[in-house]
C-alpha positions in Angstrom: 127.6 89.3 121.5 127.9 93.1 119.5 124.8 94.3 118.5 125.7 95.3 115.5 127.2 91.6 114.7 124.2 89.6 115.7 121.4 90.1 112.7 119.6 87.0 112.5 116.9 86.5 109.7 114.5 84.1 110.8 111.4 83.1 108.7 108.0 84.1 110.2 107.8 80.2 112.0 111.1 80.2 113.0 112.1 80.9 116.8 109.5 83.3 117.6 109.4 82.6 121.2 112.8 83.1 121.3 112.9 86.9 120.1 112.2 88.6 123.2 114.7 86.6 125.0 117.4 87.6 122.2 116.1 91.3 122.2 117.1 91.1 126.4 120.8 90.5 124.8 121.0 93.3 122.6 120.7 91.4 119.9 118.5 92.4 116.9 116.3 90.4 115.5 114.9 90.7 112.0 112.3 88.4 111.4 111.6 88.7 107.5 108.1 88.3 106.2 108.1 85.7 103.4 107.3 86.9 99.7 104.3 84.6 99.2 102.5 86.0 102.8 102.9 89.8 101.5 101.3 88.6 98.4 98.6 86.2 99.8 97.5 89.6 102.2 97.6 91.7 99.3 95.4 89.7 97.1 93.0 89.0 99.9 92.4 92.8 99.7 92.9 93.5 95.7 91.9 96.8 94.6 92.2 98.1 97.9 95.5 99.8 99.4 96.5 97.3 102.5 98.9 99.9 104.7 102.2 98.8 106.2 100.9 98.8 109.6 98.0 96.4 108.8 100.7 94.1 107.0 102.8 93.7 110.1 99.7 93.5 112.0 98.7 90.7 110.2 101.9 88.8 109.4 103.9 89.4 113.0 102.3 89.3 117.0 102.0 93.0 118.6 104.6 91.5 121.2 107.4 90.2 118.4 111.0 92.2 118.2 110.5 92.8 114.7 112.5 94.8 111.9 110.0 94.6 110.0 110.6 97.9 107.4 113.9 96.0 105.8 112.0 92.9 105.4 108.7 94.5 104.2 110.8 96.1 101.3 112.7 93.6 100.5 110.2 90.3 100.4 107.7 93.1 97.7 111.3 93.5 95.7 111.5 90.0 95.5 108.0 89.9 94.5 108.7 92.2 92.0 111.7 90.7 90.7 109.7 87.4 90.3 106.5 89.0 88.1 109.4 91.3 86.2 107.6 94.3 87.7 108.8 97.6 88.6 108.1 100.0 91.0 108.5 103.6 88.7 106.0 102.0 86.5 104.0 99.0 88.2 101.7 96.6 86.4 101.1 94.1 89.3 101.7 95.9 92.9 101.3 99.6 93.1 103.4 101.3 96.0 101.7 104.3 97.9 104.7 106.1 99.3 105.3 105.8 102.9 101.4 104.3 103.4 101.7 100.9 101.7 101.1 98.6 98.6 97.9 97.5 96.4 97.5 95.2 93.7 96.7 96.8 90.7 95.2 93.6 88.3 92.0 92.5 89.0 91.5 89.3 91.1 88.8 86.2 90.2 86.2 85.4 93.0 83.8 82.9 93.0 80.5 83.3 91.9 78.3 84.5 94.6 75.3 83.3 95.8 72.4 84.5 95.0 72.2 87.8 96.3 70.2 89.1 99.2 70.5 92.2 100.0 67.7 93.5 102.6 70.5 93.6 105.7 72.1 96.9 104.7 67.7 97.8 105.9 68.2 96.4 109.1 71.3 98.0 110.3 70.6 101.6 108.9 67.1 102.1 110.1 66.5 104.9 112.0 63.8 104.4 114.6 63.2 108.0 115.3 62.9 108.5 111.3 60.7 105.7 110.8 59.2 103.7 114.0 55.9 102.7 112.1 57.9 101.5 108.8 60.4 99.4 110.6 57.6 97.5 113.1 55.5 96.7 110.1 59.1 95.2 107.9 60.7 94.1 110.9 60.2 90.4 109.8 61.7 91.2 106.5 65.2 92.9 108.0 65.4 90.6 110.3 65.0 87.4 107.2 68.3 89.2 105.3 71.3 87.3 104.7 75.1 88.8 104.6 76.7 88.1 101.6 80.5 87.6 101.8 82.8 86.9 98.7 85.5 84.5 99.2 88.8 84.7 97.3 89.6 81.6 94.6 92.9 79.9 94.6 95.8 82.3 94.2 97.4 81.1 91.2 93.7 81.1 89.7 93.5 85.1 90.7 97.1 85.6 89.3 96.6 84.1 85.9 93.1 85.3 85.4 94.6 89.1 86.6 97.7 89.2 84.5 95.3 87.8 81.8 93.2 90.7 81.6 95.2 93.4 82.7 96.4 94.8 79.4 92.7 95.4 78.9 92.3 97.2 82.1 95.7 98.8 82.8 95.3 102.1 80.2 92.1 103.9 82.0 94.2 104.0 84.7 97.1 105.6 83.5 97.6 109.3 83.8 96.7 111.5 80.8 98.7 111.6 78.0 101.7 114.6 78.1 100.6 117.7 76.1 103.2 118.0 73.0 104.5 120.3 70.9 105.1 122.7 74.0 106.8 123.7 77.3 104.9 123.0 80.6 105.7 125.5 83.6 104.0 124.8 87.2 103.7 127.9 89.4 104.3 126.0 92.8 101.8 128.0 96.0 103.9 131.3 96.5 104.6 130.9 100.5 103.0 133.0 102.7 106.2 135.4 104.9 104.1 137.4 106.6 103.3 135.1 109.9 99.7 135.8 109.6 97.5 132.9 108.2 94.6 135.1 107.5 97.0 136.3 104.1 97.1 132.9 103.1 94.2 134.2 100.4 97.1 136.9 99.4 100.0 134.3 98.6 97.2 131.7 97.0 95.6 134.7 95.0 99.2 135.7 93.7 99.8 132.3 92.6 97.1 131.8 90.5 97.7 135.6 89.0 100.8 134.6 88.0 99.2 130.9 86.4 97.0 133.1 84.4 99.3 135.9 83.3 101.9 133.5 82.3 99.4 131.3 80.4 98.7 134.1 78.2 102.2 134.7 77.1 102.4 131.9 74.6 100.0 129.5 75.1 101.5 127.5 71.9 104.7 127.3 73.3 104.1 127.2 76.8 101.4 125.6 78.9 100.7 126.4 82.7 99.1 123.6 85.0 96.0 125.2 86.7 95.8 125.8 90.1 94.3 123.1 91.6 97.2 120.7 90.9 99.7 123.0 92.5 97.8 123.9 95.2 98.6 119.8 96.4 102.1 121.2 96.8 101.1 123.8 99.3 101.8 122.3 102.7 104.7 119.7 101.4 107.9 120.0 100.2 108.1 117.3 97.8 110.8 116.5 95.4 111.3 118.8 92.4 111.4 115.4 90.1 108.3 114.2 91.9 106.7 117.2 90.9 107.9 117.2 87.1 106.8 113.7 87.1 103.4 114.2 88.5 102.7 117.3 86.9 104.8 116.8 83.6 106.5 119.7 83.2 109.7 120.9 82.7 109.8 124.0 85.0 109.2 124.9 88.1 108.7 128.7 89.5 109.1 128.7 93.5 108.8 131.9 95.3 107.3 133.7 98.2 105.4 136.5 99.4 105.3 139.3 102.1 103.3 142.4 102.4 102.8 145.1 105.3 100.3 148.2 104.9 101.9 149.6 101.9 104.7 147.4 100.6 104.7 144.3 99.0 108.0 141.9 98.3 108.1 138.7 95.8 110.7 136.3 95.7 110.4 134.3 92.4 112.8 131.9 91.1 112.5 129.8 87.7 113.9 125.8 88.3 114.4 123.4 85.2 113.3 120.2 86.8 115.8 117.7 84.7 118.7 118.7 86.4 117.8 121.5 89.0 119.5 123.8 87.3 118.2 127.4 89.2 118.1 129.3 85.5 116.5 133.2 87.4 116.1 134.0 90.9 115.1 137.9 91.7 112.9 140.2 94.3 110.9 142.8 93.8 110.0 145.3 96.2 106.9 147.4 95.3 104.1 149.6 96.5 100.9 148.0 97.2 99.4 150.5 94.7 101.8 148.8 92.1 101.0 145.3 92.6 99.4 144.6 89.0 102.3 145.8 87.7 104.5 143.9 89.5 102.7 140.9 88.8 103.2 141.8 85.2 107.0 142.2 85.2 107.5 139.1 86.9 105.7 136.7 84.5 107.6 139.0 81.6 110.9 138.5 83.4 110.0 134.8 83.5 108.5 134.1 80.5 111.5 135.5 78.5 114.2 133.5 80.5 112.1 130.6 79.3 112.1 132.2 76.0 115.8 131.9 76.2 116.2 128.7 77.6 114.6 127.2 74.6 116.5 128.9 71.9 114.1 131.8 71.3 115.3 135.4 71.5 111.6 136.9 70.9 111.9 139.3 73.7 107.9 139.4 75.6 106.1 142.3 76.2 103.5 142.5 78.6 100.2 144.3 79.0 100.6 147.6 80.0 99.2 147.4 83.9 97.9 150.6 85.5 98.2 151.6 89.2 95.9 151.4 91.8 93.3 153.8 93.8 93.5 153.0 97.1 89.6 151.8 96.5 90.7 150.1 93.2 93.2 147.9 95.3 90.8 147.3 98.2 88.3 145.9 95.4 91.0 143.8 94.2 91.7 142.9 97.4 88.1 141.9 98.1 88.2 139.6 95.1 91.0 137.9 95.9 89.1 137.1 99.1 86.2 136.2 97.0 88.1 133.4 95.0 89.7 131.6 97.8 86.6 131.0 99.2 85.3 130.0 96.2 88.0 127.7 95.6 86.8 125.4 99.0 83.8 124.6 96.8 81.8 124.4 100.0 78.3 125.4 100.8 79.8 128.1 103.1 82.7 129.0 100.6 80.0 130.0 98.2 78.5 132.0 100.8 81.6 134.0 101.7 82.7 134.3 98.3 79.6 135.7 97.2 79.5 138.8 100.1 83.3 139.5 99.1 82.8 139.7 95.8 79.7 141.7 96.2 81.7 143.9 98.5 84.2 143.9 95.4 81.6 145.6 92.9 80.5 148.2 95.6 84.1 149.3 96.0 84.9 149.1 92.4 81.8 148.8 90.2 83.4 148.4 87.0 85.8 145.7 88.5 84.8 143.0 85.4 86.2 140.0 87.7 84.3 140.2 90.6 81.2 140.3 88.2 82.9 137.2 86.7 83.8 135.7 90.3 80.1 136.4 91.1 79.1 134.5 88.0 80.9 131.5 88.9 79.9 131.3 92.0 75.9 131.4 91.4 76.7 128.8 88.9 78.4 126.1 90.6 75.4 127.1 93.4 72.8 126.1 91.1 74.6 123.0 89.5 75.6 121.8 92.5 72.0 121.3 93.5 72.2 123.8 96.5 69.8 126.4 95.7 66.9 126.1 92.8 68.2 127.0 88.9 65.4 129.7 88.5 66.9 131.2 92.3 70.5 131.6 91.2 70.7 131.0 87.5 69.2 134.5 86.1 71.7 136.1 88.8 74.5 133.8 87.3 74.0 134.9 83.7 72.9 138.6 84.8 76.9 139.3 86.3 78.3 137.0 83.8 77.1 139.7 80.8 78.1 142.4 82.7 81.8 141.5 83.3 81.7 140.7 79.5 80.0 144.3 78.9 83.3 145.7 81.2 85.4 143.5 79.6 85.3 141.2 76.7 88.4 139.2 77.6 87.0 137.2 80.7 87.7 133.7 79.9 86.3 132.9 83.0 83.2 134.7 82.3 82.5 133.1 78.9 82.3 129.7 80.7 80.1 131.0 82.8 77.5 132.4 80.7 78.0 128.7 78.5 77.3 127.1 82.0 73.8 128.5 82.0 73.2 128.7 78.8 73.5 124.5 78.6 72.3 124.3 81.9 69.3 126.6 82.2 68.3 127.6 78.9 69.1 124.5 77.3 70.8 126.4 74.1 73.4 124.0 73.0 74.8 126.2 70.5 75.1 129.4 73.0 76.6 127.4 75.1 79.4 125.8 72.5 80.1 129.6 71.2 81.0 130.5 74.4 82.8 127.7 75.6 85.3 127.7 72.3 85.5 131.7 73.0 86.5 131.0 76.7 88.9 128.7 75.6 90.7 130.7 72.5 91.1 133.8 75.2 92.9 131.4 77.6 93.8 127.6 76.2 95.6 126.5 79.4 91.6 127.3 81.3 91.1 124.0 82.5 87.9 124.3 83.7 86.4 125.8 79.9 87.9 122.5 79.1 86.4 120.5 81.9 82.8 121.9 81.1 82.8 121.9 77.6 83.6 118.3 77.8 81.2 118.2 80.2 78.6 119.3 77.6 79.5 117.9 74.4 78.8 113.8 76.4 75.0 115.7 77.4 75.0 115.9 73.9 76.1 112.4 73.1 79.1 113.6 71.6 81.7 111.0 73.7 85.1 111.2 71.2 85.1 115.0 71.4 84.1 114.9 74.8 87.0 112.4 75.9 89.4 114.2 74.0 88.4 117.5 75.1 88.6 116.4 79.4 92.1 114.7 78.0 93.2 118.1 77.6 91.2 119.7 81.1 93.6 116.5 83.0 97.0 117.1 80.6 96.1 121.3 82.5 95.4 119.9 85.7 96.5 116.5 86.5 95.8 116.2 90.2 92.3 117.7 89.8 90.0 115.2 91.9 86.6 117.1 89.9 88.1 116.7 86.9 89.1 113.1 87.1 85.6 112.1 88.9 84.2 114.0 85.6 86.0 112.2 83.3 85.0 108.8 85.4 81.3 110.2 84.5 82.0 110.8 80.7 82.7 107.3 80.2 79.7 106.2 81.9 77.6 108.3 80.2 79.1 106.5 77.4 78.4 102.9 78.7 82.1 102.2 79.5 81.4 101.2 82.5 84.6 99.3 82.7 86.7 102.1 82.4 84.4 104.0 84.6 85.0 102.4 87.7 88.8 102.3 87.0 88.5 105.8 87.1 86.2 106.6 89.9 88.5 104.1 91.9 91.8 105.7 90.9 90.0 109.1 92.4 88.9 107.2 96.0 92.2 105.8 95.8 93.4 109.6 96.7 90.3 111.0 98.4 88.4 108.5 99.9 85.2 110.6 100.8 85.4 113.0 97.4 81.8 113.4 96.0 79.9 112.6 93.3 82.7 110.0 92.6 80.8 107.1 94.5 77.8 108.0 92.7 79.3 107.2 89.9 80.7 103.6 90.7 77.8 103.0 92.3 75.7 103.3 88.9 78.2 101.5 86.9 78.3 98.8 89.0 74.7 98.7 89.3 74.2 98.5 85.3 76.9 96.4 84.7 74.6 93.8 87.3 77.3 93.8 89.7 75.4 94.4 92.9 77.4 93.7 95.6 79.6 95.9 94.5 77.1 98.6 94.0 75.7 97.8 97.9 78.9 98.6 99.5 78.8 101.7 97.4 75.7 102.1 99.0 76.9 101.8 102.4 79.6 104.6 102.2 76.9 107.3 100.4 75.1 106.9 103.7 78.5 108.5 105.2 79.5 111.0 102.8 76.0 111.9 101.3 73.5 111.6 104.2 70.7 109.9 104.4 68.7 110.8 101.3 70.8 109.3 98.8 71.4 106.4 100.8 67.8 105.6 100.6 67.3 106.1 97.1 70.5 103.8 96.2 68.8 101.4 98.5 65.3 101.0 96.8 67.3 101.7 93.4 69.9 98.4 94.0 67.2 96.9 95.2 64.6 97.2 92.2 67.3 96.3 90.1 67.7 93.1 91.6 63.9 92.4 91.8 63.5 92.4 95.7 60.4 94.6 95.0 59.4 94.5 98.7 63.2 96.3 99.7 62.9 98.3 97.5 59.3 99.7 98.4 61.0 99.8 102.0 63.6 102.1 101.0 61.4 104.5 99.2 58.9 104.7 101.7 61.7 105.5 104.2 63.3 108.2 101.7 60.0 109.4 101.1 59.4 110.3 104.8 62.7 111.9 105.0 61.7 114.3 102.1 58.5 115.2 103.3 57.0 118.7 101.9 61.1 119.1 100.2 60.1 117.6 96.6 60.6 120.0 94.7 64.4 120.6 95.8 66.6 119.8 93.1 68.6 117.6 95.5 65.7 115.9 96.9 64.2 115.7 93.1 67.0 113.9 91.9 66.8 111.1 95.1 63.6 110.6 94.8 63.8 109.9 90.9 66.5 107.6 91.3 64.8 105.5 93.7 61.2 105.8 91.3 62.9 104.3 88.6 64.4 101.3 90.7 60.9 100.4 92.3 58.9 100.7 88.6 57.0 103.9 88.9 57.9 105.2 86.0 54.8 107.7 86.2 56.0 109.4 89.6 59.5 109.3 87.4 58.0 111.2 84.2 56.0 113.9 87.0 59.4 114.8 88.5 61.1 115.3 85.2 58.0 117.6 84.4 58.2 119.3 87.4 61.9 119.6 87.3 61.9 121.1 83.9 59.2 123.8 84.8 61.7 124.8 86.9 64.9 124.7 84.8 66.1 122.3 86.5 69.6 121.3 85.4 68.8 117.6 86.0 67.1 117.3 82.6 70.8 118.2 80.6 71.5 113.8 81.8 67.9 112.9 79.8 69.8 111.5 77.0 72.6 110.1 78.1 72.6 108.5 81.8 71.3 104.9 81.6 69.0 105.3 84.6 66.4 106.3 82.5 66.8 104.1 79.6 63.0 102.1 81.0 61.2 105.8 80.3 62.9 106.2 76.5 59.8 104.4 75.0 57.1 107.0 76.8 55.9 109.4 74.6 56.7 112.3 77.4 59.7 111.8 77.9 60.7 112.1 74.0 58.5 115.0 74.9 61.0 116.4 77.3 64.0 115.8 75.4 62.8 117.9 72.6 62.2 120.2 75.3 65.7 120.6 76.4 67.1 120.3 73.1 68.7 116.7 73.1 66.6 114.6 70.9 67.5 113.0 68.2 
């Protein structure tokens, strides 16, 4: 019997013990997966993305001849073609290319039981943390009960999903395409040289050319920001992948190589509708030169666009001077400086700080690496790594002296807003300099990000929403601007839509912070704790053991198992030890305070923290933890204090 002639489709019941005897033949055997068992697995694990590998694993023996990629794809079309779904645009089962399928409509369980939840105790306590707490509770871990939630019938979960789902499905979908406009993406320039230590050369040049070519037009022609096109950097997707992700309509590719004095660019400009390759050219230039080659490239490209769309304004760009050999060493040094900072790592901080310091003592009227310098104490002090009254006078101290150099510095202007909302508490500073940031450079994503940021402190949620639409419309695959968007609308008591969010982040980056914190909270005020607990249980993996303990006694409290809850703050109170006043520790311990009742301990913290500057204070009004402290007259007290009451 030929091979190729012998295809038999057997159901998953249907002569499996005869495969391997058919495989000795040469025959091959596809044994197809049945619609309804792709869609009973998938339901089983709704929400969650169940990979190709676990559905052949649990539909097919490790020992069966199986074809099972044909039939895979073909029983989900069928499922498809049966719930009039589709796979561009699904409603019901989401594909995740070459990694597998999710549903996508939420699922009815039954009710649990009633919940117990001092287990997670039992199999996290450390007994070199806390030997004496764990022999006097051992009793109580040892009494806790796992809870497990069991699916309902699946027609039940179908109708009840599809039934909601026009609800659900639109804080999912991806922002809104900017209008009125051309959108360009400036895809990672590739590094020629062979040498990966001048990957901060060809990622530096890209986002040179993002910001030069932003500042052409910005009415006519946005540019997505550079963390969405860094995603591109070590793939080679599809152009219309790209223009559909991204939503643009252009795409500049190029590449880079430099030796000790000379510098080449490749650059071409590719409309993404039909490929069409509209300007390809290199340049070959003196590294002394290299801001002014920068400059005639985004010219040379912007006015091909120019033309493309019907316009015949001819651009002019900024006159660029050349550099000193210390002048392009500086520059050098600050490109350095920002890829570093762009890791947005403890250690990235660190490095970018010494290279751009190293900047300002090559070139001490170099505006940007004050501005670089800025950022980076910033995000230091907001980020709950160092104290606000360490970093934050440095922050605002190089942020006024790359404006004294040079007026122009979006990126400075949103610095100087950062601590002037988050350390001074000066509302109206801050909302000057954000809309200043954001009239010298519209397509600044993160001006947008922060002053959206600020205006739901504030209470302001519409003009906050819309003003993170347009940070996501800049930079669509941004993970921190998404995960702050997820926070906007819990700020604003959305929870709903907050989780959708939060989950549509984890859905890309599993271990991305602050994002479980967030669907841990909603979950937790929306009085879905079982939820929230497994939240809890993956903080302990990606936040350490502090804020494990403190969503522990917080869960807890909530539910009214006051005895857990004491547990868990005892424990998280041994692990801080003489660390209170750290504004990471600070913000644990107030968490789990407010979950056990002690709303004194809570309103000392917040006293403490403010003393200090403490950016936790800018969440007063806002974050629903502390809606059981808004009656005490101290903490109306402290929100007058920081500028937020009413």
């Amino acid at each position: 019997m030929d091979q190729a002639d012998a295809i038999f489709k057997f159901g998953p019941y249907e002569l499996r013990s005869r495969a391997k005897e058919l495989h000795k033949y040469g025959v091959k055997v596809r044994l197809r997966p049945q619609p309804f068992q792709v869609l009973q697995v998938l339901l089983e694990h709704a929400g969650e993305v169940v990979t190709r590998e676990e559905l052949r694993a649990q539909l097919w023996a490790s020992d069966t001849f199986v074809d099972f990629e044909h039939g895979l794809n073909t029983a989900v079309k069928e499922l498809r073609g049966a719930l009039s779904d589709s796979a561009a645009e699904p409603r019901y089962i989401q594909t995740l290319p070459r990694v597998g399928y999710r549903i996508i409509v939420p699922v009815s369980v039954e009710k649990p039981a009633p919940l117990s939840v001092a287990a997670p105790l039992q199999d996290a306590v450390e007994e070199r943390v806390v030997s004496e707490t764990v022999s006097r509770f051992r009793a109580l871990l040892v009494a806790g009960l796992r809870h497990r939630r069991m699916l309902s019938g699946i027609a039940v979960a179908l109708i009840v999903g599809l039934g909601v789902y026009a609800r659900w499905t639109y804080v999912r979908a991806k922002p809104a395409p900017l209008t009125g406009r051309s959108m360009l993406a400036v895809l990672p320039f590739a590094n020629l040289t062979g040498d990966a230590s001048q990957e901060y050369f060809s990622d530096g040049l890209t986002e040179e050319m993002i910001t030069r070519l932003g500042n052409f037009d910005p009415r006519r022609l946005g540019v997505i920001a550079r963390t969405s096109v860094m995603h591109y950097k070590n793939g080679s997707p599809a152009l219309e992948q790209i223009g559909r992700e991204l939503g643009v309509q252009y795409v500049i590719e190029g590449s880079v190589r430099r030796d000790a004095n000379q510098v080449r660019i490749s650059a071409q400009l590719i409309q993404v509708r039909d490929q069409t390759h509209l300007w390809a050219r290199q340049y070959d230039r003196e590294l002394k030169d290299l801001l002014v080659l920068q400059s005639e490239v985004a010219k040379d490209i912007a006015n091909e666009i120019q033309l493309t769309l019907g316009e015949h304004k001819t651009v002019i760009a900024t006159a660029q001077p050349s550099l000193t050999p210390q002048q392009y060493e500086a520059y050098d040094l600050y490109l350095k400086g920002r890829y570093f900072w762009n890791k947005r790592t403890p250690e990235g901080f660190q490095q970018a700080t010494e290279y751009f310091q190293q900047a300002i003592g090559k070139g001490p009227n170099y505006a940007r690496a004050y501005a670089g310098l800025a950022d980076t104490f910033g995000l230091m002090s907001t980020w709950s790594q160092v104290r606000s009254n360490e970093f934050m006078p440095k922050a605002r101290a190089a942020a006024e002296k790359a404006l004294e150099l040079d007026e122009s510095l979006a990126e400075a202007h949103t610095s100087l807003a950062l601590v002037a909302e988050t350390y001074d508490y000066d509302w109206q500073t801050a909302e000057r300099e954000f809309r200043r940031a954001i009239q010298l450079n519209p397509d600044y994503a993160t001006a947008h990000q922060w002053f959206a940021e600020s205006l739901s402190w504030q209470g302001r949620f519409d003009e906050a929403l819309a003003e993170s639409e347009r940070a996501r419309q800049l930079d669509p695959l941004s993970l921190i601007i998404a995960t702050d968007h997820g926070s906007i609308l819990y700020f604003s008591r959305q929870y709903d839509r907050a989780i959708a969010q939060c989950r549509a982040v984890l859905d890309m980056d599993p271990s991305f912070p602050r994002t479980g914190g967030i669907l841990l909270s909603s979950y937790a005020q929306e009085g879905r704790y079982v939820e929230a607990l497994a939240e809890v249980e993956k903080l302990r993996r990606s936040n350490g053991e502090g804020w494990y303990w403190s969503s522990l006694a917080y869960v807890y409290g909530r539910t009214g198992q006051q005895e857990q809850a004491r547990l868990a703050l005892e424990i998280l109170e041994r692990l801080v030890g003489d660390s209170q006043t750290h504004p990471g520790w600070t913000q644990a311990l107030l968490h789990a305070y407010l979950g056990v009742g002690r709303k004194e301990d809570a309103i000392a913290l917040l006293q403490k923290a403010g003393a200090q500057h403490s950016s936790l204070l800018i969440l007063l009004k806002v974050d629903p933890v502390y809606d059981p402290l808004r009656s005490d007259p101290r903490f109306q007290q402290l929100l007058r204090r920081v500028g937020l009451a009413q």
